[in-house]
N, C-alpha and C positions, 0 to 999 in steps of 0.2 A: 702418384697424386698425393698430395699433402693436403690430409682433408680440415684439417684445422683450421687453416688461413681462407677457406674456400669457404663463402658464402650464395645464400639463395638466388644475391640478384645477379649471379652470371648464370642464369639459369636464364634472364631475358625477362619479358613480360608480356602478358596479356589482359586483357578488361575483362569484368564481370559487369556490366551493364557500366553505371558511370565509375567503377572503382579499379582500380588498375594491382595487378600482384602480379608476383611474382612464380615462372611457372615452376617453380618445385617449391611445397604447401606442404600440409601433414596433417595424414588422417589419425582420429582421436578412437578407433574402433578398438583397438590390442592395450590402448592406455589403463581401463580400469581393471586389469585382470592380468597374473601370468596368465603364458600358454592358450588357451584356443578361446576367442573370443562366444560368449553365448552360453559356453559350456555352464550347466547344472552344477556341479563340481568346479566351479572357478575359484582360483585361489587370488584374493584381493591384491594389487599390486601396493611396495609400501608409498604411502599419503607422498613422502618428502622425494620420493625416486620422482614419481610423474608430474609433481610439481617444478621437479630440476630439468626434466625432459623438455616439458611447455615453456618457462623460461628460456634456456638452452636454443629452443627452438626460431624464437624470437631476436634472441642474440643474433645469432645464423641468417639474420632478415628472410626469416619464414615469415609472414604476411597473410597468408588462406591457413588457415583450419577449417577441417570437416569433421562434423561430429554430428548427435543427435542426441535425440529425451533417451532410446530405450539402449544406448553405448552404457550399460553397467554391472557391475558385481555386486556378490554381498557388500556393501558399506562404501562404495566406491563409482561415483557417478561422473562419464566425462567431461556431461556438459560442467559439475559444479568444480570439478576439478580445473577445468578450465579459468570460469570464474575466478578461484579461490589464484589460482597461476599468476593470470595474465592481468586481472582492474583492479584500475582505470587502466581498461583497452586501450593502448597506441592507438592512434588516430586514421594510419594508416592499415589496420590489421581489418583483415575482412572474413569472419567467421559465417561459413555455410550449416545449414542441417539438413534433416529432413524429416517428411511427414509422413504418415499412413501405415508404415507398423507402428506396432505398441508389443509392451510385454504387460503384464501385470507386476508386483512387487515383487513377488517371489519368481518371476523372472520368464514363465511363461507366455509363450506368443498369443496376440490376441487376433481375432479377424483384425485387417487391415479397416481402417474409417472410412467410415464413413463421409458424404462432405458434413451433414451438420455437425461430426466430430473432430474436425481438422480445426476448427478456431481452439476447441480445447488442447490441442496439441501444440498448437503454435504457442499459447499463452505458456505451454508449461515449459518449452524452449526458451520463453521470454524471462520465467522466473526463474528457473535455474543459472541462464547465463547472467542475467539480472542487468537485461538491456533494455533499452522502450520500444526497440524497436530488432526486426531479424536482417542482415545486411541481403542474405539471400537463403529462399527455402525450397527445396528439393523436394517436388512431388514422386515418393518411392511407392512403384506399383507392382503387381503380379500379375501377369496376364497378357491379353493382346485386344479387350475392350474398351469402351470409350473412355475415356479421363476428362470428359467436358462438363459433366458436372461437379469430380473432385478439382478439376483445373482451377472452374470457377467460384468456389467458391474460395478460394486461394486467390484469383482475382481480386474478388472485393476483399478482401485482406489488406491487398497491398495498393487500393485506391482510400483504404481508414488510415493508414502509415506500418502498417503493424510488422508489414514485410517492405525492404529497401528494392529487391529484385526475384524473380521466379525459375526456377530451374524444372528436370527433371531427369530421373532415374529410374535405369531399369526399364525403358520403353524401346521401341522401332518406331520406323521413321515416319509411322502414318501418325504414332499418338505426337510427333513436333508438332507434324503441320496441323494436327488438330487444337493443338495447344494455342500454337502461334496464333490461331483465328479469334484465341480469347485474349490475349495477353502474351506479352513481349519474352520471350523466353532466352534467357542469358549464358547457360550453360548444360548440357547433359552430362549426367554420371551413368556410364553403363562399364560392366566389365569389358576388359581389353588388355593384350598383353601380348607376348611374343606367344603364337598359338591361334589367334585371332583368325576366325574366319570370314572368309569374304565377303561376307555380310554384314558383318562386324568394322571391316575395314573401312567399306564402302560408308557406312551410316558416318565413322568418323570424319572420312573427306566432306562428307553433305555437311556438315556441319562447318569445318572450314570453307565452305562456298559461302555459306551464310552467316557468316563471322559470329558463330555459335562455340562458346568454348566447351571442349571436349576432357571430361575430367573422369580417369579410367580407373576403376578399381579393381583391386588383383591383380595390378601389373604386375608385382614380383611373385606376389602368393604364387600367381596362376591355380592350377587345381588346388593347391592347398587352401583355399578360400579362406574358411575365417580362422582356420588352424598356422596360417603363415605362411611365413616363405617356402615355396617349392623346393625341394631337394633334387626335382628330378629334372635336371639340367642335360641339352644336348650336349655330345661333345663339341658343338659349333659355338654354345655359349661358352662350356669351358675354355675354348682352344683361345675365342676372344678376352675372353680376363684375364688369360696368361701373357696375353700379348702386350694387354695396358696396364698389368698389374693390378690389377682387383678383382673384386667379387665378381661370381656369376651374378648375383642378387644384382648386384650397379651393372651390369652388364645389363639387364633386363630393362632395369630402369631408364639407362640412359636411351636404349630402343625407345619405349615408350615414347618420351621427350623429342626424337627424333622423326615423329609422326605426322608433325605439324606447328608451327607456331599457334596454336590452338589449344593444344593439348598443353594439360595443368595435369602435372602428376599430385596426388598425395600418398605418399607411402609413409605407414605409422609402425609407430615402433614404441617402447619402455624404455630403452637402452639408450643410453647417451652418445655411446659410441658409433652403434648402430646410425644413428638420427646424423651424425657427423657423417658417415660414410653414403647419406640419403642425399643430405644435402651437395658433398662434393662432387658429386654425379655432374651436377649444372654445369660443370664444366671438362664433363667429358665429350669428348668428340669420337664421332666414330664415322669411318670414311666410306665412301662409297661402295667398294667394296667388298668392306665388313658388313655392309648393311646388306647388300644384294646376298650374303651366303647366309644370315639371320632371318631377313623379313618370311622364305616360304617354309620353313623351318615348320614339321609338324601342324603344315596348314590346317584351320580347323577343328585344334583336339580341344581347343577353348570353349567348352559349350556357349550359348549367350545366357543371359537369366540369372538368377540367384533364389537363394532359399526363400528370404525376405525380403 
Protein backbone atom coordinates (compact mmCIF):
# COMPACT_ATOMS: atom_id res chain seq x y z
CA UNK A 1 0.00 0.00 0.00
CA UNK A 2 1.35 3.51 -0.68
CA UNK A 3 -0.28 5.22 1.94
CA UNK A 4 0.64 8.72 0.73
CA UNK A 5 -1.15 8.89 -2.43
CA UNK A 6 -4.36 7.25 -0.64
CA UNK A 7 -6.98 9.46 0.52
CA UNK A 8 -10.10 9.37 2.92
CA UNK A 9 -12.69 9.37 -0.06
CA UNK A 10 -11.80 5.84 -1.09
CA UNK A 11 -12.96 4.94 1.83
CA UNK A 12 -16.65 5.73 0.28
CA UNK A 13 -19.39 7.77 2.08
CA UNK A 14 -22.04 7.99 4.30
CA UNK A 15 -24.68 10.65 5.70
CA UNK A 16 -24.84 12.05 9.01
CA UNK A 17 -28.42 13.43 8.71
CA UNK A 18 -28.35 15.96 5.63
CA UNK A 19 -24.25 16.12 5.57
CA UNK A 20 -22.53 13.43 3.65
CA UNK A 21 -18.44 12.27 4.93
CA UNK A 22 -16.42 10.22 4.34
CA UNK A 23 -16.29 6.79 6.14
CA UNK A 24 -12.69 7.05 7.52
CA UNK A 25 -12.96 10.42 9.99
CA UNK A 26 -10.60 11.00 13.18
CA UNK A 27 -11.11 10.84 16.54
CA UNK A 28 -9.50 14.02 18.66
CA UNK A 29 -9.37 11.79 21.99
CA UNK A 30 -5.11 10.71 22.02
CA UNK A 31 -4.63 14.45 20.27
CA UNK A 32 -4.01 16.66 23.43
CA UNK A 33 -1.65 14.27 25.45
CA UNK A 34 1.21 11.76 24.81
CA UNK A 35 0.46 8.15 25.87
CA UNK A 36 -2.88 7.26 27.75
CA UNK A 37 -5.61 9.55 27.22
CA UNK A 38 -7.35 10.78 30.77
CA UNK A 39 -4.18 10.03 32.42
CA UNK A 40 -3.45 12.33 35.86
CA UNK A 41 -0.01 12.35 34.72
CA UNK A 42 -0.41 13.41 31.05
CA UNK A 43 2.24 14.78 29.32
CA UNK A 44 0.91 17.71 26.87
CA UNK A 45 1.44 16.85 23.31
CA UNK A 46 3.77 19.65 21.45
CA UNK A 47 0.91 22.81 20.22
CA UNK A 48 2.60 22.55 16.48
CA UNK A 49 2.83 18.36 16.28
CA UNK A 50 -1.40 18.34 16.66
CA UNK A 51 -1.93 21.17 14.72
CA UNK A 52 0.12 19.50 11.74
CA UNK A 53 -1.82 16.26 12.53
CA UNK A 54 -5.52 18.21 12.22
CA UNK A 55 -4.19 19.88 9.11
CA UNK A 56 -2.55 16.76 7.60
CA UNK A 57 -5.79 15.19 8.30
CA UNK A 58 -7.87 17.52 6.23
CA UNK A 59 -5.41 17.34 3.45
CA UNK A 60 -6.07 13.41 3.45
CA UNK A 61 -10.00 14.62 2.76
CA UNK A 62 -10.73 13.63 6.44
CA UNK A 63 -14.18 15.34 6.49
CA UNK A 64 -15.74 13.80 10.37
CA UNK A 65 -13.85 14.82 13.48
CA UNK A 66 -14.91 13.43 16.81
CA UNK A 67 -14.02 15.16 19.82
CA UNK A 68 -15.45 16.79 22.85
CA UNK A 69 -15.23 19.77 25.91
CA UNK A 70 -13.62 17.17 28.50
CA UNK A 71 -10.72 15.55 25.25
CA UNK A 72 -7.76 17.53 27.37
CA UNK A 73 -4.43 17.86 29.08
CA UNK A 74 -2.61 20.13 31.26
CA UNK A 75 -2.57 23.28 28.69
CA UNK A 76 -3.84 21.42 25.73
CA UNK A 77 -7.64 21.22 24.68
CA UNK A 78 -8.89 19.14 21.54
CA UNK A 79 -11.68 20.96 21.07
CA UNK A 80 -9.48 24.48 20.90
CA UNK A 81 -6.87 22.69 19.23
CA UNK A 82 -9.19 22.01 16.66
CA UNK A 83 -10.33 25.37 16.40
CA UNK A 84 -6.82 27.06 16.34
CA UNK A 85 -6.13 23.95 13.26
CA UNK A 86 -8.80 23.85 11.13
CA UNK A 87 -11.00 28.04 11.00
CA UNK A 88 -12.52 28.98 8.95
CA UNK A 89 -13.82 25.20 8.81
CA UNK A 90 -14.08 23.72 5.07
CA UNK A 91 -17.53 23.82 4.29
CA UNK A 92 -17.57 20.36 3.82
CA UNK A 93 -15.95 19.19 7.33
CA UNK A 94 -18.42 17.92 9.82
CA UNK A 95 -17.21 18.01 13.49
CA UNK A 96 -19.16 15.71 15.99
CA UNK A 97 -18.82 15.74 20.11
CA UNK A 98 -20.33 14.80 22.85
CA UNK A 99 -22.35 15.51 26.09
CA UNK A 100 -22.86 14.27 29.50
CA UNK A 101 -19.41 13.62 30.97
CA UNK A 102 -17.52 16.57 32.28
CA UNK A 103 -14.21 16.73 34.16
CA UNK A 104 -13.41 19.56 36.26
CA UNK A 105 -10.14 21.76 35.37
CA UNK A 106 -7.76 19.83 37.14
CA UNK A 107 -9.04 16.99 35.22
CA UNK A 108 -11.46 15.04 37.42
CA UNK A 109 -14.50 13.16 36.41
CA UNK A 110 -17.69 14.73 37.35
CA UNK A 111 -21.39 13.03 37.72
CA UNK A 112 -22.46 12.82 34.34
CA UNK A 113 -25.42 16.06 33.55
CA UNK A 114 -27.80 16.41 34.22
CA UNK A 115 -30.41 17.62 31.36
CA UNK A 116 -30.74 21.10 32.87
CA UNK A 117 -26.77 20.95 32.61
CA UNK A 118 -26.37 19.84 28.98
CA UNK A 119 -27.26 23.48 27.35
CA UNK A 120 -24.19 24.44 29.45
CA UNK A 121 -22.06 21.80 27.88
CA UNK A 122 -23.19 22.28 24.55
CA UNK A 123 -22.36 26.16 24.78
CA UNK A 124 -19.11 25.40 26.00
CA UNK A 125 -18.46 22.82 22.73
CA UNK A 126 -19.77 25.95 20.98
CA UNK A 127 -17.18 28.30 22.38
CA UNK A 128 -14.24 26.36 22.26
CA UNK A 129 -14.83 25.28 18.67
CA UNK A 130 -16.03 28.86 18.19
CA UNK A 131 -19.05 27.84 15.95
CA UNK A 132 -22.86 29.17 16.16
CA UNK A 133 -23.87 26.20 15.89
CA UNK A 134 -22.75 22.02 16.73
CA UNK A 135 -23.08 20.03 13.18
CA UNK A 136 -23.98 16.89 15.47
CA UNK A 137 -24.05 16.04 19.39
CA UNK A 138 -23.61 12.74 20.96
CA UNK A 139 -25.58 11.98 23.91
CA UNK A 140 -22.60 9.94 25.97
CA UNK A 141 -24.33 7.81 28.90
CA UNK A 142 -23.60 5.21 31.63
CA UNK A 143 -26.16 2.82 32.28
CA UNK A 144 -29.14 0.97 30.74
CA UNK A 145 -31.91 3.88 32.08
CA UNK A 146 -33.98 6.17 30.50
CA UNK A 147 -32.29 8.94 28.23
CA UNK A 148 -35.72 10.57 27.53
CA UNK A 149 -35.28 13.34 29.55
CA UNK A 150 -31.46 14.07 28.82
CA UNK A 151 -32.48 13.05 25.05
CA UNK A 152 -34.89 15.91 25.22
CA UNK A 153 -33.72 18.36 26.39
CA UNK A 154 -31.01 17.96 23.50
CA UNK A 155 -34.14 18.06 21.44
CA UNK A 156 -35.13 21.42 22.11
CA UNK A 157 -31.48 22.40 21.44
CA UNK A 158 -31.49 21.49 18.20
CA UNK A 159 -35.41 22.95 17.34
CA UNK A 160 -33.34 26.70 18.92
CA UNK A 161 -30.37 25.82 16.03
CA UNK A 162 -27.80 25.13 18.48
CA UNK A 163 -27.40 21.57 17.34
CA UNK A 164 -27.35 20.64 13.23
CA UNK A 165 -28.03 16.75 14.17
CA UNK A 166 -28.38 14.18 17.36
CA UNK A 167 -26.65 11.23 17.96
CA UNK A 168 -25.85 8.70 20.70
CA UNK A 169 -23.23 6.81 22.66
CA UNK A 170 -22.64 4.24 24.65
CA UNK A 171 -26.43 2.90 24.69
CA UNK A 172 -28.49 -0.60 23.57
CA UNK A 173 -30.97 -0.77 21.48
CA UNK A 174 -33.95 0.02 23.63
CA UNK A 175 -32.28 3.64 24.57
CA UNK A 176 -32.42 4.25 20.12
CA UNK A 177 -35.76 3.48 19.97
CA UNK A 178 -36.43 5.56 22.95
CA UNK A 179 -34.59 8.22 21.47
CA UNK A 180 -36.03 7.92 18.07
CA UNK A 181 -39.72 8.66 19.70
CA UNK A 182 -38.21 12.24 20.65
CA UNK A 183 -35.96 13.20 17.86
CA UNK A 184 -34.28 11.89 14.71
CA UNK A 185 -31.28 10.13 15.70
CA UNK A 186 -28.37 10.18 12.88
CA UNK A 187 -25.64 8.11 14.29
CA UNK A 188 -24.49 5.73 17.28
CA UNK A 189 -21.06 5.73 18.77
CA UNK A 190 -20.73 2.50 20.95
CA UNK A 191 -17.44 0.39 21.23
CA UNK A 192 -16.89 -2.22 18.55
CA UNK A 193 -13.97 -3.96 17.04
CA UNK A 194 -12.79 -7.26 15.96
CA UNK A 195 -13.85 -9.10 19.51
CA UNK A 196 -17.21 -7.80 19.29
CA UNK A 197 -19.84 -9.74 20.68
CA UNK A 198 -23.14 -10.72 19.47
CA UNK A 199 -24.79 -8.22 20.87
CA UNK A 200 -22.68 -5.85 19.83
CA UNK A 201 -22.84 -7.14 16.21
CA UNK A 202 -26.32 -7.41 16.24
CA UNK A 203 -27.14 -3.54 17.62
CA UNK A 204 -24.58 -2.66 14.61
CA UNK A 205 -26.75 -4.39 11.75
CA UNK A 206 -30.10 -2.64 13.56
CA UNK A 207 -28.69 0.25 12.90
CA UNK A 208 -27.89 -0.46 9.02
CA UNK A 209 -31.64 -1.50 8.85
CA UNK A 210 -32.53 1.82 9.75
CA UNK A 211 -29.95 3.88 7.84
CA UNK A 212 -28.55 4.78 11.24
CA UNK A 213 -24.73 5.46 11.02
CA UNK A 214 -22.78 3.23 13.15
CA UNK A 215 -19.51 4.97 14.44
CA UNK A 216 -17.14 2.47 16.67
CA UNK A 217 -14.68 3.34 19.06
CA UNK A 218 -11.85 1.22 20.06
CA UNK A 219 -11.77 -0.45 16.97
CA UNK A 220 -8.11 -0.75 16.88
CA UNK A 221 -7.42 0.08 20.81
CA UNK A 222 -9.79 -2.73 21.48
CA UNK A 223 -8.93 -3.65 25.23
CA UNK A 224 -6.52 -1.05 25.31
CA UNK A 225 -9.08 1.62 25.46
CA UNK A 226 -8.00 4.91 26.06
CA UNK A 227 -4.32 3.64 26.44
CA UNK A 228 -4.27 2.63 22.54
CA UNK A 229 -3.72 0.41 20.36
CA UNK A 230 -3.82 -3.23 21.34
CA UNK A 231 -0.69 -5.19 21.26
CA UNK A 232 -2.45 -8.14 21.77
CA UNK A 233 -3.21 -9.28 18.22
CA UNK A 234 -4.23 -12.97 17.08
CA UNK A 235 -2.05 -14.68 14.99
CA UNK A 236 -5.20 -14.54 12.52
CA UNK A 237 -4.67 -10.73 12.36
CA UNK A 238 -1.16 -11.11 12.18
CA UNK A 239 -0.93 -13.83 9.49
CA UNK A 240 -3.56 -11.23 7.52
CA UNK A 241 -1.08 -8.10 7.65
CA UNK A 242 1.55 -10.23 6.44
CA UNK A 243 -0.28 -11.10 3.54
CA UNK A 244 -1.21 -7.35 2.57
CA UNK A 245 1.67 -6.01 3.95
CA UNK A 246 0.66 -3.97 6.80
CA UNK A 247 -0.16 -3.35 10.27
CA UNK A 248 -2.27 -5.57 12.51
CA UNK A 249 -3.66 -2.02 13.68
CA UNK A 250 -4.90 -1.46 9.63
CA UNK A 251 -5.84 -4.78 9.73
CA UNK A 252 -8.38 -4.21 12.57
CA UNK A 253 -9.42 -1.16 10.96
CA UNK A 254 -10.08 -2.17 7.67
CA UNK A 255 -12.47 -5.11 9.48
CA UNK A 256 -14.22 -2.45 11.13
CA UNK A 257 -15.06 -0.58 7.76
CA UNK A 258 -15.97 -3.88 6.27
CA UNK A 259 -18.94 -4.05 8.67
CA UNK A 260 -21.28 -2.21 6.69
CA UNK A 261 -21.66 0.76 4.54
CA UNK A 262 -22.71 2.45 7.68
CA UNK A 263 -19.99 2.20 9.68
CA UNK A 264 -17.74 5.42 10.05
CA UNK A 265 -14.62 4.55 11.48
CA UNK A 266 -12.61 7.25 13.66
CA UNK A 267 -9.22 6.24 14.64
CA UNK A 268 -7.08 9.01 16.26
CA UNK A 269 -3.66 9.35 16.60
CA UNK A 270 -0.52 12.42 17.33
CA UNK A 271 1.47 10.83 14.71
CA UNK A 272 1.38 11.95 11.19
CA UNK A 273 2.50 8.91 9.90
CA UNK A 274 0.35 6.99 11.95
CA UNK A 275 -2.86 9.27 10.76
CA UNK A 276 -1.36 8.37 7.00
CA UNK A 277 -1.52 4.63 7.61
CA UNK A 278 -5.35 5.37 9.16
CA UNK A 279 -6.21 6.84 6.42
CA UNK A 280 -4.88 4.40 3.64
CA UNK A 281 -6.87 1.69 5.16
CA UNK A 282 -9.95 3.02 2.89
CA UNK A 283 -8.67 1.32 0.44
CA UNK A 284 -7.88 -1.93 1.71
CA UNK A 285 -9.83 -4.76 0.70
CA UNK A 286 -10.14 -7.81 2.50
CA UNK A 287 -11.70 -10.87 0.79
CA UNK A 288 -14.16 -13.02 1.76
CA UNK A 289 -12.25 -15.43 3.09
CA UNK A 290 -10.03 -13.32 5.12
CA UNK A 291 -13.10 -11.99 6.63
CA UNK A 292 -14.88 -15.47 7.49
CA UNK A 293 -11.35 -16.64 9.37
CA UNK A 294 -11.34 -12.76 11.28
CA UNK A 295 -15.05 -11.92 12.03
CA UNK A 296 -15.47 -15.16 14.95
CA UNK A 297 -12.05 -14.49 16.15
CA UNK A 298 -12.09 -14.23 20.10
CA UNK A 299 -15.98 -13.73 19.98
CA UNK A 300 -17.01 -11.57 22.69
CA UNK A 301 -13.71 -10.69 24.77
CA UNK A 302 -14.89 -7.05 23.62
CA UNK A 303 -16.85 -6.12 26.68
CA UNK A 304 -19.67 -3.41 25.61
CA UNK A 305 -19.60 -0.05 27.98
CA UNK A 306 -16.82 2.15 28.69
CA UNK A 307 -15.46 3.98 31.66
CA UNK A 308 -17.19 7.31 30.68
Amino acid sequence: MTSQTITAAASGTWKLGDRTVHRIGFGAMRLPQHGEAFAADAVPRDRDQAIGVLRRAVELGVNHVDTAAFYFSPSRSANELINQALAPYPEDLVITTKVGPGRDPSGRWLPHATPGQLRGQVEENLRQLGRDHLDVVNLRIVGTESIAERFGALAELRETGLIRHLGLSNVRPHHLAEAQAIAPVVCVQNMHGIGASPEQQEFLHLCGEQRIAFVPFYSIAGTGRTAGATMDHSPEVHATARAHGVSAAQIRLAWTLHQGPHVLAIPGTGDIDHLAQNVAVSSLHLSEEELAVLDPLHHGTMASGADN
